[in-house]
C-alpha positions as CSV (number, residue, x, y, z in Angstrom):
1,X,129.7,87.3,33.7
2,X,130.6,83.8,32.5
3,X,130.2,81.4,35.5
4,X,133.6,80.2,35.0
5,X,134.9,83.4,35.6
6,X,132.3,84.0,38.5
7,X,133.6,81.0,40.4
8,X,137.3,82.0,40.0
9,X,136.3,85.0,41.4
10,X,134.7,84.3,44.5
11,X,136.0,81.0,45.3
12,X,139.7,79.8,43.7
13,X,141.0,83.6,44.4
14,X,139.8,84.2,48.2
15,X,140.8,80.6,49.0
16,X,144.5,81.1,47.5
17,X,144.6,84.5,48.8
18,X,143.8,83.3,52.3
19,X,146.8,80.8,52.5
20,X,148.8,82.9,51.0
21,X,148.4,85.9,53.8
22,X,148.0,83.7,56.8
23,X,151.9,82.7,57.5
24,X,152.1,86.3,58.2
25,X,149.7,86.2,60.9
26,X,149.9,82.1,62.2
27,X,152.9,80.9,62.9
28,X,152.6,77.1,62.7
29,X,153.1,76.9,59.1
30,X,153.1,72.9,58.9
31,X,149.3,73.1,60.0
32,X,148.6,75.9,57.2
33,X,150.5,73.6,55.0
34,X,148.6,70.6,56.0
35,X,145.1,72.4,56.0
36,X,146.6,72.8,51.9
37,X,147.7,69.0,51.6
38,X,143.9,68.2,52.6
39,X,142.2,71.0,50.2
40,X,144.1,69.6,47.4
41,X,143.6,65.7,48.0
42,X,140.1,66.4,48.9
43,X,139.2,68.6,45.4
44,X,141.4,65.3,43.7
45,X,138.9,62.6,45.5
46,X,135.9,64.8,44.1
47,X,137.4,64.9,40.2
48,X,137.3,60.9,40.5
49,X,134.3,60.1,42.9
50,X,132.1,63.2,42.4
51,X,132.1,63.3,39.3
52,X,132.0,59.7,38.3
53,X,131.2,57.8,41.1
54,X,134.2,55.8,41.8
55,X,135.2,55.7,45.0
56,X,139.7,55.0,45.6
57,X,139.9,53.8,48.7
58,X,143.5,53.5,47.4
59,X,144.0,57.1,46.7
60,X,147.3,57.6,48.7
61,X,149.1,55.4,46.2
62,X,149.1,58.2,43.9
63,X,150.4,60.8,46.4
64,X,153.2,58.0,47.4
65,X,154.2,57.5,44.1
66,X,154.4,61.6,43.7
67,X,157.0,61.8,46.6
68,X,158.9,59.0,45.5
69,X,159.1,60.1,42.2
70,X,160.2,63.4,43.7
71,X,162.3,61.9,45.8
72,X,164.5,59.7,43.4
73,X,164.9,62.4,41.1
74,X,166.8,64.2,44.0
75,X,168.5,62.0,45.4
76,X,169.8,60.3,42.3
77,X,170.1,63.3,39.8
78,X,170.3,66.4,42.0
79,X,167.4,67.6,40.3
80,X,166.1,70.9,41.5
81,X,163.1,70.5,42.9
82,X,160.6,72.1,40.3
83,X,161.8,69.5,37.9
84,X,161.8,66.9,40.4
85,X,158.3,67.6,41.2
86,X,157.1,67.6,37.6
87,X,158.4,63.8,37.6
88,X,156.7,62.9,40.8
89,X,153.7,63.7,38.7
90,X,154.5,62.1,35.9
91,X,154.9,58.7,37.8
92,X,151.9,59.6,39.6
93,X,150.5,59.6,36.0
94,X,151.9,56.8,34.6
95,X,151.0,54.3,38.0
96,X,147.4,55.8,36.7
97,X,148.0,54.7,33.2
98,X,149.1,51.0,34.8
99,X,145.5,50.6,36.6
100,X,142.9,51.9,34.2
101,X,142.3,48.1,33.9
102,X,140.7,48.9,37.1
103,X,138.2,51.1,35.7
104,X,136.3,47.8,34.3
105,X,135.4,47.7,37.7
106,X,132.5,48.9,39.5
107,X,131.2,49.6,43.2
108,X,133.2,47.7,45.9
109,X,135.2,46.0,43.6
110,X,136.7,48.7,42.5
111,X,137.8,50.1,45.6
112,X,139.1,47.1,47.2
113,X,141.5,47.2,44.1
114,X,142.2,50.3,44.3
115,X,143.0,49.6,48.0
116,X,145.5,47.0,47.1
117,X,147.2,48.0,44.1
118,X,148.2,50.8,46.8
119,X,149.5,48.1,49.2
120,X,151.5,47.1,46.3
121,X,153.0,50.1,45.4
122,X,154.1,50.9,49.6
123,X,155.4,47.2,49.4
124,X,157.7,47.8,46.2
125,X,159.0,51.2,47.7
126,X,159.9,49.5,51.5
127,X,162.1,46.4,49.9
128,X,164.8,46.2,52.0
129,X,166.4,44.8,48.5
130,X,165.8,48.3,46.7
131,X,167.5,50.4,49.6
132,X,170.1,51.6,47.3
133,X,167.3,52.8,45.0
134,X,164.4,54.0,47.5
135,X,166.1,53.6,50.7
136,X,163.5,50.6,51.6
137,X,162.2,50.6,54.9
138,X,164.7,53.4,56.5
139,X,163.2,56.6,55.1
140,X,164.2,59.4,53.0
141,X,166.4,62.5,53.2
142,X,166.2,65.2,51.6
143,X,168.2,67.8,53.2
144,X,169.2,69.5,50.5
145,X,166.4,70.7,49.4
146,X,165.2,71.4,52.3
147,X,162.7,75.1,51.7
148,X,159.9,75.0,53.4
149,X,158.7,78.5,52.1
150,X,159.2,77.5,48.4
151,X,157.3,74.4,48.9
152,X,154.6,76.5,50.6
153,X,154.1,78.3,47.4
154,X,154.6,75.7,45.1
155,X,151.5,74.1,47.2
156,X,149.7,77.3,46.5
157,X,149.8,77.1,43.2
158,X,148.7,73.4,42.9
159,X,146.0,74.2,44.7
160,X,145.0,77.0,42.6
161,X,145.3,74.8,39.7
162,X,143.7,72.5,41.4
163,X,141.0,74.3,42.0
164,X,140.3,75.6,38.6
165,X,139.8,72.5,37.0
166,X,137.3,71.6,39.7
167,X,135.7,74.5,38.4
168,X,136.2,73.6,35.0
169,X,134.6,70.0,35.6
170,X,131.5,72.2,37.2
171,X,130.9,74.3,34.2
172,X,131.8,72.1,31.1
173,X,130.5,69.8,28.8
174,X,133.3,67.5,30.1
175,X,131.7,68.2,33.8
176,X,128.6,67.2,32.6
177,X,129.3,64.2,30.6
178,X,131.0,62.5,33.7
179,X,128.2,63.5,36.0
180,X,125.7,61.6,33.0
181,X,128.0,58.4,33.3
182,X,128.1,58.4,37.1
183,X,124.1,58.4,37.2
184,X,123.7,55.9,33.8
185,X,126.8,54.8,32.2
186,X,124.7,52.8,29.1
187,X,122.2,55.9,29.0
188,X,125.3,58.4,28.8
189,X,126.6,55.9,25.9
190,X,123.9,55.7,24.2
191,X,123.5,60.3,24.3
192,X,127.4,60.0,22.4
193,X,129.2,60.2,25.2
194,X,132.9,58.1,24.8
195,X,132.6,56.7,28.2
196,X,136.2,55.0,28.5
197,X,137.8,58.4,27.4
198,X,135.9,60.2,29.7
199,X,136.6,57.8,32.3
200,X,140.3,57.7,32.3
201,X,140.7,61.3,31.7
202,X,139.0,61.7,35.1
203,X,141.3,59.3,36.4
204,X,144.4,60.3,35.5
205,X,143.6,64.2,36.5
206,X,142.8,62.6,39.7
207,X,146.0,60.8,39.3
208,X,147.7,64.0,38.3
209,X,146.8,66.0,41.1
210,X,147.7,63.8,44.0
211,X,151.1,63.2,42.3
212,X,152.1,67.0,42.6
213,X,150.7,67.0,46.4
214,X,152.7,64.4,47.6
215,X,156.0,65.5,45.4
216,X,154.9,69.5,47.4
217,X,154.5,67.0,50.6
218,X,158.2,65.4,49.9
219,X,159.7,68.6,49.1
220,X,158.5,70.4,52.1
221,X,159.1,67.8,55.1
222,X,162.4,66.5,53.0
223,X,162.3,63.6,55.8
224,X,159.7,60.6,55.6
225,X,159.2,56.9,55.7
226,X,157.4,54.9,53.4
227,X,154.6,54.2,55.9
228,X,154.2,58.7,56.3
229,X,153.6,58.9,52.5
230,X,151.2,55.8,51.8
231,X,149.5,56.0,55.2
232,X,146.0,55.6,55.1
233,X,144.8,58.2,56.7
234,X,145.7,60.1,53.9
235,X,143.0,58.8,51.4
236,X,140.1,58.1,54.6
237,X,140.7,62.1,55.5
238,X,140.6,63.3,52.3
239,X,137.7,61.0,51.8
240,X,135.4,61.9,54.5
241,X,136.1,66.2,53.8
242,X,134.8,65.4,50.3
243,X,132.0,63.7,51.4
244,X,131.1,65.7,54.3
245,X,130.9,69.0,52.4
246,X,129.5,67.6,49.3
247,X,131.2,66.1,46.5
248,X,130.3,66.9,42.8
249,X,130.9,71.0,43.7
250,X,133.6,73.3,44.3
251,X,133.0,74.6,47.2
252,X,131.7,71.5,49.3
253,X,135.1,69.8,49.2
254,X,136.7,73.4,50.6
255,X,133.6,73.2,53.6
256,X,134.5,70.0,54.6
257,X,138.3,70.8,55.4
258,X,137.8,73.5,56.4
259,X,135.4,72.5,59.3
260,X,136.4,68.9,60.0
261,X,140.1,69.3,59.8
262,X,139.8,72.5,61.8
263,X,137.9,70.3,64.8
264,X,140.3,67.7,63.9
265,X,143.1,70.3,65.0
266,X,141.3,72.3,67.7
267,X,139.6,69.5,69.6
268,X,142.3,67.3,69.2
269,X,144.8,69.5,71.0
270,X,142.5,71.5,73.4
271,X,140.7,68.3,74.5
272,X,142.0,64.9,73.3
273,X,139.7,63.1,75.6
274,X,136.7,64.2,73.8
275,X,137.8,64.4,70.6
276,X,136.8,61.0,69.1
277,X,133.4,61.6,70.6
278,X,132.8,64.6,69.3
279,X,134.3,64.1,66.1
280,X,132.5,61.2,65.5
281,X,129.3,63.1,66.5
282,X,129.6,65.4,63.7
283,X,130.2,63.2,60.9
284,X,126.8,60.9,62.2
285,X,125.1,63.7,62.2
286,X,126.0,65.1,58.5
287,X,125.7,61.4,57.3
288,X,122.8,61.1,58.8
289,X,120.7,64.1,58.3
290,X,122.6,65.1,54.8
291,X,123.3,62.5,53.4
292,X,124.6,64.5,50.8
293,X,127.0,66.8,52.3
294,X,126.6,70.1,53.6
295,X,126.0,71.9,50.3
296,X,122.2,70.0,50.1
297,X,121.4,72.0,53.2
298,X,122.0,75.0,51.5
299,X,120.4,73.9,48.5
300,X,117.5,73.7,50.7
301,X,117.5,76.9,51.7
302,X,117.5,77.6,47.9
303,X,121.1,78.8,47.4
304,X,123.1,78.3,44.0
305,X,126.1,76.4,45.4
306,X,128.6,76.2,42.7
C-alpha cells in the first residue's frame, strides 16, 4: 500500500473520526472545537517551519486576516457563510502574497518581521477611523450567522484537508525539496531545486490554512474583538504543540495538542495553582531531553513515525 494511502488511513481518518463522534459523548463543544483550532494552526506552523525552517512568530496575522475577511463579507454582503469563509482565505492568501518580501529573510530576522507585520495588520483592523468598515476597536457581531454545529463541521473538514497535505508534504517530492532547502538552501539550488517557488508555495499553504481556521473561528463564536483574533497566544500555542511533538511529521504536531492542550485544559481547571509549574515542567523536560519533539523518542525506540 502506497504510504500516502497508509497515512490517510491510520492517521487523517481516526483523527477526523474522533472529533467527529465526541460531541455525542462531551458536551462542551467549544473545548472540542478549540482542541480543532489548535490541530489545524499547529499542522499550519509545521507546513512553514518544519518543513522549511522558518519560524512566524507572527502567525496569527493570517488567522486574523481569515476572520476579518469572513467577517466583512457578512456583514457587508450578507454572504452565506461558506462563501464568506472562502474569502477570509483568500485575504489570508493575498496578506501572504504582500510579505513574501519577507522570505529574503532568515533566522531572527525573519520572525521579528513576521511578528510585526502582524502588529500591523491588528493595528489597521482596530482604527477607530474604519469602524464603519471593521467595527475598530468595539468588536464584531455576527449573529446572524450564528451555527455553531455547521462551523463544527466545516472545521472538520479543514482539518481533514489540512491534514492531507501535511501528508502530502511527508511523501512528495515537493516534501522533500523543502526539507533539502531547510537543511542547505545553496546545496538544494544547486540539486535543481527552484527555491523561491518552493518557498512561497509553502508559505502561502501555510497562509492558506490559517485563513480558513480563523474565518471557522469567526463563524463559530460570531462575537470577537480584534485583540481575540490576533492574540498572541494563538501563534506561541500553536508554536510550542508543533515543537513539542515534533515538527517535520504528521503525527508529532497531532501529539503535541493533544498532550499539552489536554494539561493545558485539565490542570488548568482542576488545579490553577499548579498549573504553570507543572506546565512549564513538561515543556523543560521535552526541550531539554528531546530536543526534537517527542517523535525522536520513538524514533529511538526504532519506530517509523510518519
Amino acid at each position: 500500500m502506497p504510504r500516502l494511502l497508509l497515512h490517510v488511513l491510520l492517521i487523517l481518518v481516526p483523527v477526523v473520526a474522533l472529533f467527529a463522534v465526541l460531541p455525542e459523548y462531551y458536551g462542551n463543544h467549544l473545548l472540542l472545537f478549540n482542541f480543532i483550532v489548535f490541530l489545524i494552526l499547529a499542522q499550519g506552523v509545521n507546513i512553514i517551519y518544519g518543513f522549511t525552517g522558518y519560524l512566524p512568530f507572527g502567525y496569527v496575522g493570517f488567522f486574523g486576516a481569515g476572520a476579518y475577511g469572513f467577517s466583512l463579507m457578512v456583514m457587508h454582503l450578507q454572504a452565506p457563510p461558506l462563501q464568506a469563509l472562502a474569502v477570509g482565505a483568500a485575504a489570508a492568501v493575498a496578506l501572504g502574497l504582500l510579505l513574501t518580501p519577507l522570505l529574503r529573510l532568515s533566522g531572527a530576522y525573519f520572525s521579528i518581521a513576521n511578528l510585526a507585520a502582524a502588529l500591523a495588520v491588528l493595528q489597521v483592523v482596530s482604527n477607530p477611523n474604519l469602524e464603519s468598515m471593521t467595527k475598530g476597536p468595539y468588536g464584531v457581531s455576527l449573529s446572524g450567522v450564528f451555527d455553531p454545529p455547521r462551523a463544527y463541521t466545516a472545521a472538520l473538514a479543514i482539518l481533514a484537508a489540512t491534514l492531507l497535505a501535511v501528508i502530502y508534504l511527508r511523501n512528495s517530492r515537493l516534501g522533500l525539496a523543502l526539507q533539502a532547502i531547510r537543511e542547505d538552501a545553496v546545496s538544494a539550488a544547486m540539486a535543481g531545486i527552484n527555491v523561491v517557488r518552493e518557498r512561497v508555495i509553502a508559505w502561502l499553504l501555510s497562509a492558506l490554512v490559517a485563513g480558513l481556521t480563523g474565518g471557522v473561528f469567526a463563524w463559530y463564536v460570531s462575537v470577537f474583538y480584534p485583540e481575540t483574533v490576533f492574540s498572541s497566544e494563538f501563534t506561541i500555542f500553536a508554536i510550542v504543540f508543533a515543537l513539542f511533538g515534533g515538527t517535520a511529521t504528521v503525527i508529532g504536531p497531532i501529539l503535541g495538542v493533544l498532550i499539552l492542550y489536554g494539561i493545558y485544559n485539565a490542570v488548568g481547571i482542576s488545579t490553577p495553582q499548579y498549573f504553570q509549574l507543572i506546565y512549564g515542567v513538561v515543556i523543560m523536560g521535552v526541550v531539554l531531553f528531546l530536543p526534537n519533539g517527542l517523535v525522536s523518542l520513538l524514533r529511538r525506540w526504532g519506530i517509523d513515525v510518519p
